[in-house]
PyMOL Python script that loads the backbone (N, CA, C, O; Angstrom):
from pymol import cmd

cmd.read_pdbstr("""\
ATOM      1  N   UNK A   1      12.957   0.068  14.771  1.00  0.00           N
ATOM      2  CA  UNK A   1      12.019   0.058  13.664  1.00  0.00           C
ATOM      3  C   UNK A   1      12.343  -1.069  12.687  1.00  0.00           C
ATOM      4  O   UNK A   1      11.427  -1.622  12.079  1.00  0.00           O
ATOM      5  N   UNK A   2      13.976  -1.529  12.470  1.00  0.00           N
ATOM      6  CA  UNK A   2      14.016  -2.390  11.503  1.00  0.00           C
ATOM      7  C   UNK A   2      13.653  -3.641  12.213  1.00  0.00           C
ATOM      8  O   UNK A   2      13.360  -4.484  11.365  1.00  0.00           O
ATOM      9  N   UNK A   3      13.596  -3.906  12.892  1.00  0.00           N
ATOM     10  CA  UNK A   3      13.163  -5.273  13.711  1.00  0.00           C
ATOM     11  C   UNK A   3      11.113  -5.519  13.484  1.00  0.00           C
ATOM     12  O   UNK A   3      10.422  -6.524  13.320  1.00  0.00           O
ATOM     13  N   UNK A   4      10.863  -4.377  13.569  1.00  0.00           N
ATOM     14  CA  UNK A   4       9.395  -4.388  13.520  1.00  0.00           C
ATOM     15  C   UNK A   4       8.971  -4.599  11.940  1.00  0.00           C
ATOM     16  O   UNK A   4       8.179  -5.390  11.430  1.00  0.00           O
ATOM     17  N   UNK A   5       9.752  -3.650  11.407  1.00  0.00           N
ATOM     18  CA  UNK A   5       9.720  -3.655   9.739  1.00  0.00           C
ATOM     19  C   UNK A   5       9.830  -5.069   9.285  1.00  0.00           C
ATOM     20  O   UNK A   5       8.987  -5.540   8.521  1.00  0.00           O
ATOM     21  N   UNK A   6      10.712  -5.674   9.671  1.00  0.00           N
ATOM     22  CA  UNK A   6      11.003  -6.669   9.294  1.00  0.00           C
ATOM     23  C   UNK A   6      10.131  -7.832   9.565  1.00  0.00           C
ATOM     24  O   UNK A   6      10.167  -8.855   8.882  1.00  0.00           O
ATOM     25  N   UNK A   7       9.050  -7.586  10.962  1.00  0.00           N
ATOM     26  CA  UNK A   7       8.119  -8.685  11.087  1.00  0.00           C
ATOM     27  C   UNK A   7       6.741  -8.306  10.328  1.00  0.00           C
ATOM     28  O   UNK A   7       5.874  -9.107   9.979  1.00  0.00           O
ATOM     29  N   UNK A   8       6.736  -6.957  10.158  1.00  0.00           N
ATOM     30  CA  UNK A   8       5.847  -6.641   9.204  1.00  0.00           C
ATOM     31  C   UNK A   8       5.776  -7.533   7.941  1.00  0.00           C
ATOM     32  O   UNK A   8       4.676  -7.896   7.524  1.00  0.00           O
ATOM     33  N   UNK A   9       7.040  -7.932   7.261  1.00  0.00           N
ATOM     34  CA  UNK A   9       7.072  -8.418   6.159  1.00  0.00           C
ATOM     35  C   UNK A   9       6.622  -9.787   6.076  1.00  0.00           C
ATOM     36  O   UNK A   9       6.223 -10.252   5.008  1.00  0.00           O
ATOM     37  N   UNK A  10       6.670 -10.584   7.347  1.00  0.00           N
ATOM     38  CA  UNK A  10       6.305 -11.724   7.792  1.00  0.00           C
ATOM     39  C   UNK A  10       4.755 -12.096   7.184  1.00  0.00           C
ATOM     40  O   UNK A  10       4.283 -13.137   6.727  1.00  0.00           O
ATOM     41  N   UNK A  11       4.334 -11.065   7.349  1.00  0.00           N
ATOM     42  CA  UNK A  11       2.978 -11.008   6.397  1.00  0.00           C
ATOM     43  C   UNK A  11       2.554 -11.015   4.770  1.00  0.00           C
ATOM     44  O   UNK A  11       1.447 -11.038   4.232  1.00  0.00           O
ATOM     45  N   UNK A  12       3.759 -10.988   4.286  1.00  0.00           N
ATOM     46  CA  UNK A  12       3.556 -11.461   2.832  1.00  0.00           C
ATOM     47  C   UNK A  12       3.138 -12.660   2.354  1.00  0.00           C
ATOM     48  O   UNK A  12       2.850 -12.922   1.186  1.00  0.00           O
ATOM     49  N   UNK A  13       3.113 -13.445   3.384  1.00  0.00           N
ATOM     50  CA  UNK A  13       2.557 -14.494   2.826  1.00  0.00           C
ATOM     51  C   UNK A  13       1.206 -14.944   2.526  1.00  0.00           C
ATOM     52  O   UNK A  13       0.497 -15.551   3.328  1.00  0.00           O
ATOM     53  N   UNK A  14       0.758 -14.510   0.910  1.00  0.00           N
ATOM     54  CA  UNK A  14      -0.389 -14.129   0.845  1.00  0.00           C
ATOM     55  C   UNK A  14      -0.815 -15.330  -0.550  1.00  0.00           C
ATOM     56  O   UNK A  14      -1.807 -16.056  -0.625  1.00  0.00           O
ATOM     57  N   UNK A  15       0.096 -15.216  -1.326  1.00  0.00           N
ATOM     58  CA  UNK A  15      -0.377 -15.887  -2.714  1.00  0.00           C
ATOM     59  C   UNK A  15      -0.652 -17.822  -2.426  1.00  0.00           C
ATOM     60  O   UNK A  15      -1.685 -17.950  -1.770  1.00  0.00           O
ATOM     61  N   UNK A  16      -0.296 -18.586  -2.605  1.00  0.00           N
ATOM     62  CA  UNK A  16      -0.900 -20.001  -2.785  1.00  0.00           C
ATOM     63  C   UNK A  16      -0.490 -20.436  -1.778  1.00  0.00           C
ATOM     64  O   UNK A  16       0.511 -19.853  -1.363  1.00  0.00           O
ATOM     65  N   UNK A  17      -0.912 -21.379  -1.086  1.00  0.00           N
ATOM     66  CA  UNK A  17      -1.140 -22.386   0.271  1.00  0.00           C
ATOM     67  C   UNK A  17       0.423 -22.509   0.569  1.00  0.00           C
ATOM     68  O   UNK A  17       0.772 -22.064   1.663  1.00  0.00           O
ATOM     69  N   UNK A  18       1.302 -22.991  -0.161  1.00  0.00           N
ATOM     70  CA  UNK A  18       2.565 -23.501  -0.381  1.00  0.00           C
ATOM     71  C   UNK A  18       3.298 -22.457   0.080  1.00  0.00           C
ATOM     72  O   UNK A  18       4.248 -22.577   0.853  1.00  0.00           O
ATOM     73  N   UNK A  19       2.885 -21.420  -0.373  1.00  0.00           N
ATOM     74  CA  UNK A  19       4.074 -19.677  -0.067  1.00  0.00           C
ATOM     75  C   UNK A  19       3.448 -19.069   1.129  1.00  0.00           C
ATOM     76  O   UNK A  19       4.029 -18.116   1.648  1.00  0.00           O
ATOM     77  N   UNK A  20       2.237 -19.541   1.676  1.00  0.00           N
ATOM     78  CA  UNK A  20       1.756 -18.840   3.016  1.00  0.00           C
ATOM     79  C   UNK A  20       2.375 -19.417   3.789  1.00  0.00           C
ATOM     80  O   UNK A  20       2.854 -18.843   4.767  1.00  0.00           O
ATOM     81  N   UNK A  21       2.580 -21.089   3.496  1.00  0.00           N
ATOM     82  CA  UNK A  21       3.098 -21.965   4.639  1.00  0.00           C
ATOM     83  C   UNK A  21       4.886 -21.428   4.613  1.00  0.00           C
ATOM     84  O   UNK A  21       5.480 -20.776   5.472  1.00  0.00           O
ATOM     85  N   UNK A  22       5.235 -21.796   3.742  1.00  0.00           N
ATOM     86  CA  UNK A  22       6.498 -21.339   3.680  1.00  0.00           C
ATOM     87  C   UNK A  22       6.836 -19.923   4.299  1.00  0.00           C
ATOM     88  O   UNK A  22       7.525 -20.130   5.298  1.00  0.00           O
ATOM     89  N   UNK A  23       6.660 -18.757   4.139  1.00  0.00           N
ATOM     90  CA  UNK A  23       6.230 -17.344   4.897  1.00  0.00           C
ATOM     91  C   UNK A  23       7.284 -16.938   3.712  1.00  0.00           C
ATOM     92  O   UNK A  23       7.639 -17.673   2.791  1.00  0.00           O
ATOM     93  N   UNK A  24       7.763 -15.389   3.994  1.00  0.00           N
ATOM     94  CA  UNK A  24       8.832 -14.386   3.126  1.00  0.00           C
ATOM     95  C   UNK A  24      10.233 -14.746   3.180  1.00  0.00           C
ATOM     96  O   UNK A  24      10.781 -14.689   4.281  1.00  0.00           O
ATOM     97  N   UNK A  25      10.909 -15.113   2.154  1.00  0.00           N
ATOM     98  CA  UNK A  25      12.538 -15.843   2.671  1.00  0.00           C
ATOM     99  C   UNK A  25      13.240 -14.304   3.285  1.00  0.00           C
ATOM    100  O   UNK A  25      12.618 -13.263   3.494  1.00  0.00           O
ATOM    101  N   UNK A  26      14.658 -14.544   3.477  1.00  0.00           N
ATOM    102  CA  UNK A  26      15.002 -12.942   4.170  1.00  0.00           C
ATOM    103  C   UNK A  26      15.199 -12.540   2.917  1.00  0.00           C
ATOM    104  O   UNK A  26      14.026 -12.180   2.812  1.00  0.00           O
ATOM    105  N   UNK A  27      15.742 -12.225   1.645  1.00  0.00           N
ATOM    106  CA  UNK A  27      16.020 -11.798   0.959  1.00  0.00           C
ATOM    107  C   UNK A  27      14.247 -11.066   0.633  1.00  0.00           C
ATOM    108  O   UNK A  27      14.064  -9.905   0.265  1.00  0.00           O
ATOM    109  N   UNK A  28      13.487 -11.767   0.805  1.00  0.00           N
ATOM    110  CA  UNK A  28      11.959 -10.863   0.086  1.00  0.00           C
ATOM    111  C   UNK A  28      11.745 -10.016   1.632  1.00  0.00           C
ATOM    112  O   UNK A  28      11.057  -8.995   1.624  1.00  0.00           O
ATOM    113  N   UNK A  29      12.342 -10.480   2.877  1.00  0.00           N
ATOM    114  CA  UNK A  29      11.930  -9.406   4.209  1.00  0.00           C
ATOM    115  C   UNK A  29      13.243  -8.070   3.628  1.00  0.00           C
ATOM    116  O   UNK A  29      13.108  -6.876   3.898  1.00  0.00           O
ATOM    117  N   UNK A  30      14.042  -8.450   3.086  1.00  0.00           N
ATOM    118  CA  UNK A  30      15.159  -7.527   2.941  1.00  0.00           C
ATOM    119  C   UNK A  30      14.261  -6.226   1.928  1.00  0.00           C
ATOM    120  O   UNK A  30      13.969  -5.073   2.244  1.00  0.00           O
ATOM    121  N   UNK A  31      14.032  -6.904   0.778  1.00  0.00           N
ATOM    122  CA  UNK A  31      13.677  -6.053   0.047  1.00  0.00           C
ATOM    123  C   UNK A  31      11.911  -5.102   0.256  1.00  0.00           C
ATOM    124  O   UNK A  31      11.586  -4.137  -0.436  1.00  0.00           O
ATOM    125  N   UNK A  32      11.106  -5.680   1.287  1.00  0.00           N
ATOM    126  CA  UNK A  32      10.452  -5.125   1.526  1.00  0.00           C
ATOM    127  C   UNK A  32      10.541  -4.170   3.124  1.00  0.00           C
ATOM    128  O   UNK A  32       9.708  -3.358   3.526  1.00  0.00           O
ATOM    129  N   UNK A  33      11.728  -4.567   3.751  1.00  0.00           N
ATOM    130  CA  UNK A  33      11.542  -3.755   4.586  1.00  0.00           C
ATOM    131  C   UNK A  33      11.036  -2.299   5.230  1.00  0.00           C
ATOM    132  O   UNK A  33      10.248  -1.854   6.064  1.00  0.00           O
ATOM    133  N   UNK A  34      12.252  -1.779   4.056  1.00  0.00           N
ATOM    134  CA  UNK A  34      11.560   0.104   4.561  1.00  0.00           C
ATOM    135  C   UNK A  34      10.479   0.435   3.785  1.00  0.00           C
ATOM    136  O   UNK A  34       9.911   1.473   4.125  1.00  0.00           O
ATOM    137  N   UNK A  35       9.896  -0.330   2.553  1.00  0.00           N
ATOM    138  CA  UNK A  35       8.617  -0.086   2.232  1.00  0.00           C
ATOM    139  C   UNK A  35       7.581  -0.228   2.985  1.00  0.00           C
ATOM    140  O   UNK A  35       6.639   0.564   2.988  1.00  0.00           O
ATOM    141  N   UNK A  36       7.697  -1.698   4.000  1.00  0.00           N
ATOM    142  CA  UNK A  36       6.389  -1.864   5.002  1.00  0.00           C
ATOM    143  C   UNK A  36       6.676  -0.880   6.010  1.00  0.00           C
ATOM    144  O   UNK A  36       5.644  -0.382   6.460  1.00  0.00           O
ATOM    145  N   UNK A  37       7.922  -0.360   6.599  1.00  0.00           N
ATOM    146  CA  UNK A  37       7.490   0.839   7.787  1.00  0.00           C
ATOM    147  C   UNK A  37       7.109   2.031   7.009  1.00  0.00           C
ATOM    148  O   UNK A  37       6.422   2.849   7.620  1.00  0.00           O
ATOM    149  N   UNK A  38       7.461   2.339   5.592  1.00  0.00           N
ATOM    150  CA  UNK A  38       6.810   3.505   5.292  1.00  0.00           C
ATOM    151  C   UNK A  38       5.804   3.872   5.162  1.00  0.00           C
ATOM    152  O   UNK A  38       5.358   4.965   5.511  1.00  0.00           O
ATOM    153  N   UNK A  39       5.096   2.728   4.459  1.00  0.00           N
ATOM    154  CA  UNK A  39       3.357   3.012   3.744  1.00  0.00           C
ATOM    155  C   UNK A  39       2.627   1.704   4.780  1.00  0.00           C
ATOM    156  O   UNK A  39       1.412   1.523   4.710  1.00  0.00           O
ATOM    157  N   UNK A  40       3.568   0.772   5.797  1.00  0.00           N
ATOM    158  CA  UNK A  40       1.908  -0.037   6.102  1.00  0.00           C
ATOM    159  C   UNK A  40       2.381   0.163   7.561  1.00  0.00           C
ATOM    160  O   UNK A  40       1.904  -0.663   8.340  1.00  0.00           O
ATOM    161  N   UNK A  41       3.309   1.182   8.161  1.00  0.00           N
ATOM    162  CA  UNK A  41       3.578   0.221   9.957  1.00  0.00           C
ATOM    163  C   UNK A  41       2.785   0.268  10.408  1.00  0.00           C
ATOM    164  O   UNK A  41       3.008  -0.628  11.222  1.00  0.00           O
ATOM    165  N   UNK A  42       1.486   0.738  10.730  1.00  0.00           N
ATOM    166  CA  UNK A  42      -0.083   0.538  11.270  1.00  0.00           C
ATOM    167  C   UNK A  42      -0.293  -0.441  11.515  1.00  0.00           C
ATOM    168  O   UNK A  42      -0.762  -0.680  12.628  1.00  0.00           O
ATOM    169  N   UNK A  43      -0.038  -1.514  10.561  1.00  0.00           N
ATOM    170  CA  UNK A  43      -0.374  -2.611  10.514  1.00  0.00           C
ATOM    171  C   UNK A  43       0.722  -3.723  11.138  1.00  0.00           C
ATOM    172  O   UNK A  43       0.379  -4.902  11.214  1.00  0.00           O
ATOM    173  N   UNK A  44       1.781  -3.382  11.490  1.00  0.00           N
ATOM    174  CA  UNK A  44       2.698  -4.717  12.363  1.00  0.00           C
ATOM    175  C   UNK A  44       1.803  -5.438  13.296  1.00  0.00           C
ATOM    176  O   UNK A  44       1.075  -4.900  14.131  1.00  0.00           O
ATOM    177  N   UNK A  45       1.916  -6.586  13.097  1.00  0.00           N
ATOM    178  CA  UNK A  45       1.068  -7.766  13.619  1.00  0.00           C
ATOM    179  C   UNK A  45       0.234  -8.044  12.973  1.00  0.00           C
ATOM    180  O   UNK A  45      -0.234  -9.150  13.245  1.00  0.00           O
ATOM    181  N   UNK A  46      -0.360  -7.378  11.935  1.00  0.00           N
ATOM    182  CA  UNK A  46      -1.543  -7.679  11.681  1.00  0.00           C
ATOM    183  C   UNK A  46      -1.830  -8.017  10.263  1.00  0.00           C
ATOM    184  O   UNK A  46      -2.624  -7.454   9.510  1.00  0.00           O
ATOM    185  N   UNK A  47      -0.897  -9.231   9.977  1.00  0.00           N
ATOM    186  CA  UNK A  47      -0.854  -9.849   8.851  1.00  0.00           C
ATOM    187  C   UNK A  47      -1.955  -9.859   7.635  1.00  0.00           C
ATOM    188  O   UNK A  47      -1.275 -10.012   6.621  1.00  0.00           O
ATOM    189  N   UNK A  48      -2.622  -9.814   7.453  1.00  0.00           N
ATOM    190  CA  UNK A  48      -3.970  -9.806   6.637  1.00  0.00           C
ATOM    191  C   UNK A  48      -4.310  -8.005   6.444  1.00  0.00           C
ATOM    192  O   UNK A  48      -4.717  -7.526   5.385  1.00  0.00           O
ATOM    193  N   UNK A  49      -4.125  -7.451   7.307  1.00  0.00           N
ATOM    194  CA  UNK A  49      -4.115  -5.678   6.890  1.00  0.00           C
ATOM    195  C   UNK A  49      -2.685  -5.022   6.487  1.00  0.00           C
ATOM    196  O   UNK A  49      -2.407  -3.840   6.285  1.00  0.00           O
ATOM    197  N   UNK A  50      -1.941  -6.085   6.442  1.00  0.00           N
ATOM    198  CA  UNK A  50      -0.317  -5.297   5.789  1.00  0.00           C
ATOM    199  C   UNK A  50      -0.389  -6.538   4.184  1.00  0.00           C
ATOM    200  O   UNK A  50       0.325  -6.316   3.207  1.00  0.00           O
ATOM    201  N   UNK A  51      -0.877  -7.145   4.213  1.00  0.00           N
ATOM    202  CA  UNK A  51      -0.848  -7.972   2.866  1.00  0.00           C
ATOM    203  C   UNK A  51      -1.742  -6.570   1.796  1.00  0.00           C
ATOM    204  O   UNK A  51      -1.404  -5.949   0.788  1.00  0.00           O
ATOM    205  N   UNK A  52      -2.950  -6.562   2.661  1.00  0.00           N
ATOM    206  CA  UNK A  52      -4.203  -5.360   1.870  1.00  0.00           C
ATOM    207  C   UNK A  52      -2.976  -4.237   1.917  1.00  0.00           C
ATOM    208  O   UNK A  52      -2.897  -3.586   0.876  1.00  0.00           O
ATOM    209  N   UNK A  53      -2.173  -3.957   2.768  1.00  0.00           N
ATOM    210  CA  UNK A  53      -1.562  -2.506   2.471  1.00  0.00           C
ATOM    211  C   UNK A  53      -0.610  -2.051   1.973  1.00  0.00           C
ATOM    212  O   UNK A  53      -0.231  -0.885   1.864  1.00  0.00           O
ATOM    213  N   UNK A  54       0.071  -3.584   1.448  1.00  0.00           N
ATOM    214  CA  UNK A  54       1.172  -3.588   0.406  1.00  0.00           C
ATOM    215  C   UNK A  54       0.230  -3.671  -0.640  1.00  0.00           C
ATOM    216  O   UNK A  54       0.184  -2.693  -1.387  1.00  0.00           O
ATOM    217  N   UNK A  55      -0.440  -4.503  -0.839  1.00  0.00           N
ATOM    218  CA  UNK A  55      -0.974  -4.473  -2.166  1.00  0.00           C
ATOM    219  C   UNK A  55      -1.686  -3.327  -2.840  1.00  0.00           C
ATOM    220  O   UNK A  55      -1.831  -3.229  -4.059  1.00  0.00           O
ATOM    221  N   UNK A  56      -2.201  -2.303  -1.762  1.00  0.00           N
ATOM    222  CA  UNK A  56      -2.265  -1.134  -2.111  1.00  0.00           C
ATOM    223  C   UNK A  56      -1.775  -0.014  -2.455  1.00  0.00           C
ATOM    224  O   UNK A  56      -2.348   1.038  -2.737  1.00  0.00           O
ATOM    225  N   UNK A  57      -0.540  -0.314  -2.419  1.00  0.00           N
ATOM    226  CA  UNK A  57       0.507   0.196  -2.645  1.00  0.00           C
ATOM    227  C   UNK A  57       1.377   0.082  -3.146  1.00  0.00           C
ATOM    228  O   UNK A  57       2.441   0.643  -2.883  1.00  0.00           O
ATOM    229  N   UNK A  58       1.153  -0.709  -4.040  1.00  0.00           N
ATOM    230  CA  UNK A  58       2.114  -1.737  -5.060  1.00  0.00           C
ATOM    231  C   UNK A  58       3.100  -0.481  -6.206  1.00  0.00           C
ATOM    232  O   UNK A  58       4.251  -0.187  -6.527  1.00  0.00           O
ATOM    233  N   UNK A  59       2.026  -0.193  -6.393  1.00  0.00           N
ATOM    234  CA  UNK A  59       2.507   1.719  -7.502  1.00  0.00           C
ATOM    235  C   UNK A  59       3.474   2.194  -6.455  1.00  0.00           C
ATOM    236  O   UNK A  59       4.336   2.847  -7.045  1.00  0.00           O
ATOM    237  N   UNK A  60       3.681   2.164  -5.360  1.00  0.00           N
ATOM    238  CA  UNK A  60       4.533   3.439  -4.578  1.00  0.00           C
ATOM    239  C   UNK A  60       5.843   2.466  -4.037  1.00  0.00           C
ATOM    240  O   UNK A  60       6.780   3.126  -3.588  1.00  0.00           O
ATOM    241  N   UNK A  61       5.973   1.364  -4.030  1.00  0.00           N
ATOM    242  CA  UNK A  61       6.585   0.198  -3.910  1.00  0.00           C
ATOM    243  C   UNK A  61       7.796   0.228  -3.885  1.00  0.00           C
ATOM    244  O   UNK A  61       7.856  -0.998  -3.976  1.00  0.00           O
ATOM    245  N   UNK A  62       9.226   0.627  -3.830  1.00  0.00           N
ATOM    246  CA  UNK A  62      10.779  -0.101  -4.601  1.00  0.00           C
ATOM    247  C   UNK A  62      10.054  -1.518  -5.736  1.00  0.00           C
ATOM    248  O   UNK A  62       9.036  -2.201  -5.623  1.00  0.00           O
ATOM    249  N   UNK A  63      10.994  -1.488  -6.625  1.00  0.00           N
ATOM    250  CA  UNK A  63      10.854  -2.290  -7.512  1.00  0.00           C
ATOM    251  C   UNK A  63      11.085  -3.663  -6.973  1.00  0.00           C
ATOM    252  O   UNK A  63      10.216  -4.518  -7.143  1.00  0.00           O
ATOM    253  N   UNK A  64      12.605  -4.048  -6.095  1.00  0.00           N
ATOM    254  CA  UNK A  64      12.298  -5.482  -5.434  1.00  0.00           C
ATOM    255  C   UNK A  64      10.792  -5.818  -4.731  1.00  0.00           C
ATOM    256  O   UNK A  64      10.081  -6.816  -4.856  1.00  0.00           O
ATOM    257  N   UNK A  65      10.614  -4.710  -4.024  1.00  0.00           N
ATOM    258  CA  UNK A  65       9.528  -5.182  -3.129  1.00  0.00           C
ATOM    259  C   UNK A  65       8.428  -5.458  -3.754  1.00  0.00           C
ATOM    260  O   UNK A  65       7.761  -6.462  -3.502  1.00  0.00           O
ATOM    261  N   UNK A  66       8.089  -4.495  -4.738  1.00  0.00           N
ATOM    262  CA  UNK A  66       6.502  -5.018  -6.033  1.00  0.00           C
ATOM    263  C   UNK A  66       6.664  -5.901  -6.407  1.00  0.00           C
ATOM    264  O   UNK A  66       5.553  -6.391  -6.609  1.00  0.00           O
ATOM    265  N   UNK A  67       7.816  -6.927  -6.846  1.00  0.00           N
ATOM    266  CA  UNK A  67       7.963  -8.117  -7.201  1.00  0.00           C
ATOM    267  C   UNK A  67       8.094  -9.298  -6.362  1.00  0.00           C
ATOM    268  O   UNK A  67       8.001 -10.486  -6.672  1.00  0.00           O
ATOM    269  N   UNK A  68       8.415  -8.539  -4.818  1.00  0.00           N
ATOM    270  CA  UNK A  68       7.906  -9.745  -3.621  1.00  0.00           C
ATOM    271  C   UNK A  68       6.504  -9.760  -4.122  1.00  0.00           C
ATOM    272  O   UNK A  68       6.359 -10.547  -5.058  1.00  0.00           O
ATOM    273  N   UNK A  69       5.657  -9.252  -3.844  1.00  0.00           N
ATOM    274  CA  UNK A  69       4.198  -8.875  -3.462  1.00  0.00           C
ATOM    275  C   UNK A  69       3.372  -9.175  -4.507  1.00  0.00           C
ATOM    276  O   UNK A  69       2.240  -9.641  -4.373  1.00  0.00           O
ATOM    277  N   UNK A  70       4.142  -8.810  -6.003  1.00  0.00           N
ATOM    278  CA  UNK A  70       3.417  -9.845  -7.057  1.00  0.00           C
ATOM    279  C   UNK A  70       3.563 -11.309  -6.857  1.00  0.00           C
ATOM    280  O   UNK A  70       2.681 -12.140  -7.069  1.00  0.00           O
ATOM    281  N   UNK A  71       4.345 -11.461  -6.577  1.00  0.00           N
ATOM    282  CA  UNK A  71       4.899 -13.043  -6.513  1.00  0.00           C
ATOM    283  C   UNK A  71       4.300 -13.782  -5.151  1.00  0.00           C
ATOM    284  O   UNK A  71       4.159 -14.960  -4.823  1.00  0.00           O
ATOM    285  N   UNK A  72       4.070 -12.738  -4.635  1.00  0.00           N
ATOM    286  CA  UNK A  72       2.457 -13.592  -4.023  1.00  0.00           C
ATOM    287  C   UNK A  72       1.533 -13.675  -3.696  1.00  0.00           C
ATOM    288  O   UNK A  72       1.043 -13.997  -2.614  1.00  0.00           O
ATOM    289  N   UNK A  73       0.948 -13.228  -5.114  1.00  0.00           N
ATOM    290  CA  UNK A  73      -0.096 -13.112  -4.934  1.00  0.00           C
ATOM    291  C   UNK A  73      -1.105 -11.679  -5.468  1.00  0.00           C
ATOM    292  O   UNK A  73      -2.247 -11.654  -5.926  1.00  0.00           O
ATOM    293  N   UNK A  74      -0.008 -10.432  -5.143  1.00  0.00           N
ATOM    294  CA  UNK A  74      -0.501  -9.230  -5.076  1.00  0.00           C
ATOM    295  C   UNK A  74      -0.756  -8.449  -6.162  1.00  0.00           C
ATOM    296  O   UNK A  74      -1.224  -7.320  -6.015  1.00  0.00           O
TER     297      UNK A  74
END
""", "prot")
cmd.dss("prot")
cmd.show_as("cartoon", "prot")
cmd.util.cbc("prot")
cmd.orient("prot")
């Protein structure tokens, strides 16, 4: 699961051209990990429906991870 979790996060890259290209450093895959298998694993692979499902979830979040997800974008 942490291997999947972790490509889940691969999908944060949502906020400006510069941070999509760049993708999530490990420290922002670190801190969002067990948040994306909790509230988005539906969505592994599917970058554009785990961006919508963090951001929907921003309220239920760990505090590192709401501040990945603001920070790009969310």
């Amino acid at each position: 699961m942490h291997v999947a979790a972790a490509a889940l996060v691969l999908s944060l890259a949502a906020g400006s051209l510069a941070q999509a290209q760049s993708g999530p450093t490990a420290q922002e895959q670190m801190a969002c990990r067990s948040d994306a298998g909790k509230f988005c694993a539906e969505h592994i692979g599917k970058p554009p429906q785990m961006n919508a499902c963090l951001k929907a979830n921003k309220a239920n979040l760990s505090e590192a991870c709401r501040k990945v997800v603001e920070s790009r974008g969310g």
